[in-house]
C-alpha positions as CSV (number, residue, x, y, z in Angstrom):
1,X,62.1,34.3,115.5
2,X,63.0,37.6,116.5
3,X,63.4,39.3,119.9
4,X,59.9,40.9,119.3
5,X,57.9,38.1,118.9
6,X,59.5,36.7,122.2
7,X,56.4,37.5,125.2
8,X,56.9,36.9,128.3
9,X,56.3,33.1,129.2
10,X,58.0,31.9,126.0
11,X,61.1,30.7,126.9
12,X,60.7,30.3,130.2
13,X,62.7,27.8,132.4
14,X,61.4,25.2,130.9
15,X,60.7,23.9,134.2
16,X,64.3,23.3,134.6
17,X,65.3,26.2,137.1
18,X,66.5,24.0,139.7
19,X,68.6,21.9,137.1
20,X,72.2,22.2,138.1
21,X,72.0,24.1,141.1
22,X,74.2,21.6,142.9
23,X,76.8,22.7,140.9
24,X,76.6,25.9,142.4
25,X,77.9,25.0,146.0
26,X,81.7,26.1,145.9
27,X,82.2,24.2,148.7
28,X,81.0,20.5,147.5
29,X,83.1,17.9,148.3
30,X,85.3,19.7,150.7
31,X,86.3,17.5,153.5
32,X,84.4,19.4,156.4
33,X,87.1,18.7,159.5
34,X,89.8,20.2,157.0
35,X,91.8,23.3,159.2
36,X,95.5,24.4,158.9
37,X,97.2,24.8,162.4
38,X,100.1,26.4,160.7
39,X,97.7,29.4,159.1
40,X,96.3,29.5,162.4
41,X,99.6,29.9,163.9
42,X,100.6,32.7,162.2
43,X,97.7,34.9,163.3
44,X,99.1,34.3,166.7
45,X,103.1,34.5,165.8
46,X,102.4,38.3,166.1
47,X,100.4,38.3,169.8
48,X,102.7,38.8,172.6
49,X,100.2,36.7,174.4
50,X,100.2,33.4,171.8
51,X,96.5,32.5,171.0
52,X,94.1,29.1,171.4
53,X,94.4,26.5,168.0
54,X,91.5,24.5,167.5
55,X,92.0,21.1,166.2
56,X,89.6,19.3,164.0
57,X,88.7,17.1,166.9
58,X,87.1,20.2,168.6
59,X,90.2,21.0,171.1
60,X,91.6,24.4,172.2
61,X,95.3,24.0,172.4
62,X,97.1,27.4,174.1
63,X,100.7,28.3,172.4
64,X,102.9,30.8,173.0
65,X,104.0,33.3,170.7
66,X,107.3,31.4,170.1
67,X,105.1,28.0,170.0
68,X,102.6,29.5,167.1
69,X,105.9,30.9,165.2
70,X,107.3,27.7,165.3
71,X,104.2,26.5,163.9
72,X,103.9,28.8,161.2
73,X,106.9,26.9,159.6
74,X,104.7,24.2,158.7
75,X,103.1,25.8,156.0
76,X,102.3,24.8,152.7
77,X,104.9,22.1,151.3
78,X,107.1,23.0,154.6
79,X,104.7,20.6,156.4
80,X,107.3,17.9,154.9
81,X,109.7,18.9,157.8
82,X,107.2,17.0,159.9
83,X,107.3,13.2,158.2
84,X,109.4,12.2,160.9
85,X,107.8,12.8,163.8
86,X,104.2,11.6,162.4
87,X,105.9,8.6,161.1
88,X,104.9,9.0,157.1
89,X,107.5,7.8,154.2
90,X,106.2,9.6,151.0
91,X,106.4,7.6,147.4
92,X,108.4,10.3,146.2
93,X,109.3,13.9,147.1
94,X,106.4,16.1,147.3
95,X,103.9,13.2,147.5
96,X,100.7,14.7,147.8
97,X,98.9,12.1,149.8
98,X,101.8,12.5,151.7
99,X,101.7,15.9,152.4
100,X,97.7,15.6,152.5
101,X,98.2,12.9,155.5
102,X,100.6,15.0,157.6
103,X,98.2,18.1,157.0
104,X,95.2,15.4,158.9
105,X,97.3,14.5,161.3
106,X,99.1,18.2,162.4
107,X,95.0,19.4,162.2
108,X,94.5,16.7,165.3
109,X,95.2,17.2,169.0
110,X,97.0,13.8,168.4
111,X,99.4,15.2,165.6
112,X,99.3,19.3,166.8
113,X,100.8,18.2,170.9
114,X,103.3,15.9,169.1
115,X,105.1,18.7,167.4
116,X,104.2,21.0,170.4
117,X,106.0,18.3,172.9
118,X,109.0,18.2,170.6
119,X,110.0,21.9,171.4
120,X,107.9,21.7,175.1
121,X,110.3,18.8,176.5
């Protein structure tokens, strides 16, 4: 067959257009309360007024500029820093479900005013 004799209708979808279209959701599977305090933090490190974190759990917590730069720290694999004071022992360093669980808990008003009342006191 060449491209000629292909008419319109030939090869159309086949009835299969909406075949695989889940697939094209980037976003499947993401946990949907997933936020990062710490990236949140750092867009208020440079305010001389602070800023308002929102948890996962909906609340508006007010830091200081010194509070979100202190919270910027926690980025990324730095969130380790905070096993302690959420009370996690990791398997091994740079557990991921380690670091994964500290992330769930510093994204709560739980785990977020537990760090905050460490340098508050």
């Amino acid at each position: 067959m060449k491209m000629t004799d292909v008419h319109e209708g030939v090869l159309d979808d086949l009835g299969l257009g909406n075949v695989g279209r889940e697939l094209d959701n980037d976003e499947r599977g993401m946990n949907k309360d997933y936020t990062q305090i710490a990236t949140q933090a750092t867009g208020f490190a440079d305010m001389p007024k602070g800023g308002t974190i929102e948890t996962t759990d909906g609340q508006k917590v007010e830091v200081s500029q010194d509070e979100a730069k202190f919270l910027a720290r926690f980025n990324g694999r730095e969130i380790a820093k905070l096993y302690p004071v959420f009370g996690i022992k990791p398997s091994f360093a740079n557990d991921p479900d380690a670091m994964e669980k500290a992330q769930k808990i510093f994204a709560s008003s739980k785990g977020l005013m537990a760090v905050l009342n460490k340098i508050r006191k």
